[in-house]
C-alpha positions as CSV (number, residue, x, y, z in Angstrom):
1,X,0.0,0.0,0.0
2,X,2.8,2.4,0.8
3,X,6.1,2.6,-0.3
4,X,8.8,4.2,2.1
5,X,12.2,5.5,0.2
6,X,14.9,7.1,2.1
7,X,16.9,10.1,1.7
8,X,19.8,9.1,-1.2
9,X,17.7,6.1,-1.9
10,X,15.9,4.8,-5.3
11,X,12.1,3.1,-5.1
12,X,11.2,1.8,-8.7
13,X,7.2,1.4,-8.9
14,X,5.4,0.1,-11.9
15,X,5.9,2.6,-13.8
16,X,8.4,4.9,-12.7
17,X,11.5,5.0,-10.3
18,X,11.2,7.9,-7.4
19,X,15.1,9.2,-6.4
20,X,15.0,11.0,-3.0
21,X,18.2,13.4,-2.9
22,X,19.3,14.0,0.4
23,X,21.0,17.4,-0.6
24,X,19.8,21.3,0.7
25,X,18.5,21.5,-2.7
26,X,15.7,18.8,-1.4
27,X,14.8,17.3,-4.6
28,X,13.0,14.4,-6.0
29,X,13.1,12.9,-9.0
30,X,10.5,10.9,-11.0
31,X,11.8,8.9,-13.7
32,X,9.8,6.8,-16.2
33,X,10.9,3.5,-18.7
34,X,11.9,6.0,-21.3
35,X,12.8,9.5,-19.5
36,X,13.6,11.7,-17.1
37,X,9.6,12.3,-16.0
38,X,9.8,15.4,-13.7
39,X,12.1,16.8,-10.8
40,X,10.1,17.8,-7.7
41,X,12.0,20.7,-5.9
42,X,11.1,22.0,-2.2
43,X,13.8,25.0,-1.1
44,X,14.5,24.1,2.2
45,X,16.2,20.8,4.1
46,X,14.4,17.4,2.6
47,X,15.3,14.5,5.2
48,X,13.9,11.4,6.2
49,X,12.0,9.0,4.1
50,X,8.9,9.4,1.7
51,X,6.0,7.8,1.6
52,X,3.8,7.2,-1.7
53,X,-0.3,6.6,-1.7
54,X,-2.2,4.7,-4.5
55,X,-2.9,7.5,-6.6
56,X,0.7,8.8,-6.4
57,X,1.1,11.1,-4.1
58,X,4.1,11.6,-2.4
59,X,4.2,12.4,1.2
60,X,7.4,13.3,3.2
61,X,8.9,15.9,5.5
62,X,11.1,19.0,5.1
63,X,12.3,22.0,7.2
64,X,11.0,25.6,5.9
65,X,12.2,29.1,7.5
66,X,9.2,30.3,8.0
67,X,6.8,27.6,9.6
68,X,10.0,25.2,10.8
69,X,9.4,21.1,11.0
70,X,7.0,20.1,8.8
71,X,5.0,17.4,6.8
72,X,4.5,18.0,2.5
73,X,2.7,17.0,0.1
74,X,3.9,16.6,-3.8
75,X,1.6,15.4,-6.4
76,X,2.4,12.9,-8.8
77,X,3.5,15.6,-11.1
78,X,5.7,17.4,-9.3
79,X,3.5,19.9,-7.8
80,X,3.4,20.3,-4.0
81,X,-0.3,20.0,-3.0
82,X,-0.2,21.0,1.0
83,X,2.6,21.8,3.6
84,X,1.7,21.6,7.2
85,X,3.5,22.7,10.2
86,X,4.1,19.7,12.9
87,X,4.9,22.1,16.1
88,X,7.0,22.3,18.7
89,X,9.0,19.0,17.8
90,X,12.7,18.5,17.1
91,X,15.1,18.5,14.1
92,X,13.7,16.3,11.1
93,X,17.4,14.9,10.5
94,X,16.2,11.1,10.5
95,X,13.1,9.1,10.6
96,X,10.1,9.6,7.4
97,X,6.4,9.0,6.7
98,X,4.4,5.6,6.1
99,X,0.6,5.6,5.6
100,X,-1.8,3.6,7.6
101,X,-4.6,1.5,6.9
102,X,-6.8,4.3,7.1
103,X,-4.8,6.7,4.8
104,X,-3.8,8.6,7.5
105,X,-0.1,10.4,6.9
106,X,2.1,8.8,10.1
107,X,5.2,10.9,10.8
108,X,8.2,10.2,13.8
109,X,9.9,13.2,14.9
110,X,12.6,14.1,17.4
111,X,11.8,15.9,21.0
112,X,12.3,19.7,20.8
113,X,15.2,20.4,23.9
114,X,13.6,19.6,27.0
115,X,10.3,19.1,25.9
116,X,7.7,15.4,25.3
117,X,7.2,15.7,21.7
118,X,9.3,12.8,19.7
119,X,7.0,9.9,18.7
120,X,4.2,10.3,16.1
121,X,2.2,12.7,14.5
122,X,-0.7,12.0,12.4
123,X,-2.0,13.6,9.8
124,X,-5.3,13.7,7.3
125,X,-4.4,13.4,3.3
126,X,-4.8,16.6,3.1
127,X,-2.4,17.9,5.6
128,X,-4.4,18.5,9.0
129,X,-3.0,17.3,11.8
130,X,-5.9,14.9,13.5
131,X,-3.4,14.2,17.0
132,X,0.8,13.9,18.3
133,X,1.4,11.1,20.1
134,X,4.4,12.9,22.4
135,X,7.2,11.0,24.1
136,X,10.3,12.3,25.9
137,X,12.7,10.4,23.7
138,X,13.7,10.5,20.0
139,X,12.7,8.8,17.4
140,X,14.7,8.2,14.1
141,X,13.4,5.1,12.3
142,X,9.8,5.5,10.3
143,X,7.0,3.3,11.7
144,X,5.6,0.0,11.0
145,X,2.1,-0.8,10.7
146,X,0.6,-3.9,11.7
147,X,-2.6,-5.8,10.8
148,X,-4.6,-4.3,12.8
149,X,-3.8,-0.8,12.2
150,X,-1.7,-0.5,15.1
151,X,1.7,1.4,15.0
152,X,5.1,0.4,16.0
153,X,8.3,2.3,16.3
154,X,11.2,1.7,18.3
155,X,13.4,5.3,20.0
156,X,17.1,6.0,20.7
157,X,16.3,5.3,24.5
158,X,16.0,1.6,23.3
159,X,12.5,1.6,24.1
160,X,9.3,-0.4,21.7
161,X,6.3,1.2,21.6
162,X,3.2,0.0,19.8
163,X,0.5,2.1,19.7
164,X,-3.7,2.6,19.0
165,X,-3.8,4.5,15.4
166,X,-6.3,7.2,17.0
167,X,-5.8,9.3,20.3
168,X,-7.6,7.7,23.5
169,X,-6.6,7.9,27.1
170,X,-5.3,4.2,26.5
171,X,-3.9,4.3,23.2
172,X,-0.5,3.4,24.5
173,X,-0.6,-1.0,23.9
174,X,3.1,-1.7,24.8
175,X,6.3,-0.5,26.0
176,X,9.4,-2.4,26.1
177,X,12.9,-1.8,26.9
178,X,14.7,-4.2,24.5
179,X,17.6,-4.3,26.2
180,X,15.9,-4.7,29.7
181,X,13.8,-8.1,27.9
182,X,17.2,-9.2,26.9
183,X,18.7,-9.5,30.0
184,X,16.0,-11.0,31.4
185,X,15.8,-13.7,28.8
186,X,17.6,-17.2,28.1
187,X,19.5,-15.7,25.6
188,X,22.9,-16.3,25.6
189,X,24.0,-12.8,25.1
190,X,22.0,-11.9,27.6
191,X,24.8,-10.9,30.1
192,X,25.9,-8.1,27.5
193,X,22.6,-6.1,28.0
194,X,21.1,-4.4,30.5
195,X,18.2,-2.1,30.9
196,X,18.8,1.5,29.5
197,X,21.9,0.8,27.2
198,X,19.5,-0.2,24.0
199,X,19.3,2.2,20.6
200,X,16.7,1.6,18.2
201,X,17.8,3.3,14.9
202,X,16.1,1.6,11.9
203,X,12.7,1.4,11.2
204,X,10.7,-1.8,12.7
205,X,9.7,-4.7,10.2
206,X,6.3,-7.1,10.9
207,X,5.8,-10.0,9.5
208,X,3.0,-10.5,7.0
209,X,1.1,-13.5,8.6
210,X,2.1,-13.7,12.7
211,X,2.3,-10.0,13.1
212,X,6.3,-11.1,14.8
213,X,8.7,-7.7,15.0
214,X,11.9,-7.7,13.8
215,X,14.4,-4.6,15.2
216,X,17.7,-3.7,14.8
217,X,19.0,-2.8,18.5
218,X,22.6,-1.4,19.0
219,X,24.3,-0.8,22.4
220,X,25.5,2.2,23.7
């Protein structure tokens, strides 16, 4: 349903190969069997990965002077359709978009300095922000979705969190220090972890029939 392509990265479709730059010119590039289809430009910082819907559009995130950290939206021509401020998060230097089940627009930011705003933003299609799920840690990987909807994303605390893809007082489903579970396991590596010393940089993977996680967790 959604195609994720990082900053520097190619994603061929179909019909067409999408080239994210990760330059300050902040360009993408469409290109087609037999051309060079179009070349996207925003004028500010590009970073992160992009996410692309069924009818083309291209969703990602970029920094602009006047309205900071923000989502976009490009057309499949070319043409930005909506830009939409995210708030009082941190620096969009890593992490991207994926789309859920319901079309919503699902963004992971960074914390702004000393404030509960890394984790996920959600957004409409057409670029309103519908709720922020905030978290004092930050978050540099893009999500994962699951069967059910549900969202997944791992921060550089180490910590997994899945969560409800709508705001609720209990939309929080799980939180898991990895290294903590580690150490506590049978594993045999599990004298080399303890809770705390985790990183979760990369984006979570879910399997398409047992809805099993795999994560990439570095120690720090």
């Amino acid at each position: 349903y959604f195609t994720a392509v990082p900053a520097g990265a190619v994603h061929s479709g179909q019909n067409s190969t999408l080239v994210s730059t990760p330059d300050r010119a902040a360009r993408l590039r469409c290109f087609t069997p037999a051309s060079h289809s179009w070349r996207g430009r925003l004028p500010e910082n590009m970073n992160g990965s992009v996410a692309v819907d069924g009818a083309g559009t291209i969703y990602g995130i970029a920094t602009f002077p006047a309205i900071g950290s923000s989502a976009y939206a490009m057309g499949s021509d070319g043409v930005e359709k909506w830009r939409t401020s995210l708030g009082n998060v941190g620096t969009l230097d890593q992490g991207g978009v994926v789309i859920g089940l319901d079309g919503s627009i699902i963004v992971t930011v960074k914390r702004a300095p000393g404030e509960a705003t890394g984790g996920i933003v959600s957004l409409s299609p057409n670029g309103v922000i519908q709720w922020h799920y905030g978290v004092p840690e930050d978050v540099s990987g893009c999500a994962a979705i699951d069967q059910a909807g549900n969202i997944h994303f791992g921060t550089q605390s180490g910590n997994y969190y899945i969560i409800k893809p709508e705001a609720s007082e209990e939309q929080l489903i799980l939180k898991k220090d990895l290294a903590a579970l580690i150490n506590e396991s049978d594993s045999p590596m599990k004298d080399y972890w303890e809770a705390g010393i985790g990183k979760i940089w990369s984006s979570p993977t879910i399997g398409p029939l047992t809805n099993s996680m795999i994560v990439k967790l570095v120690s720090c």
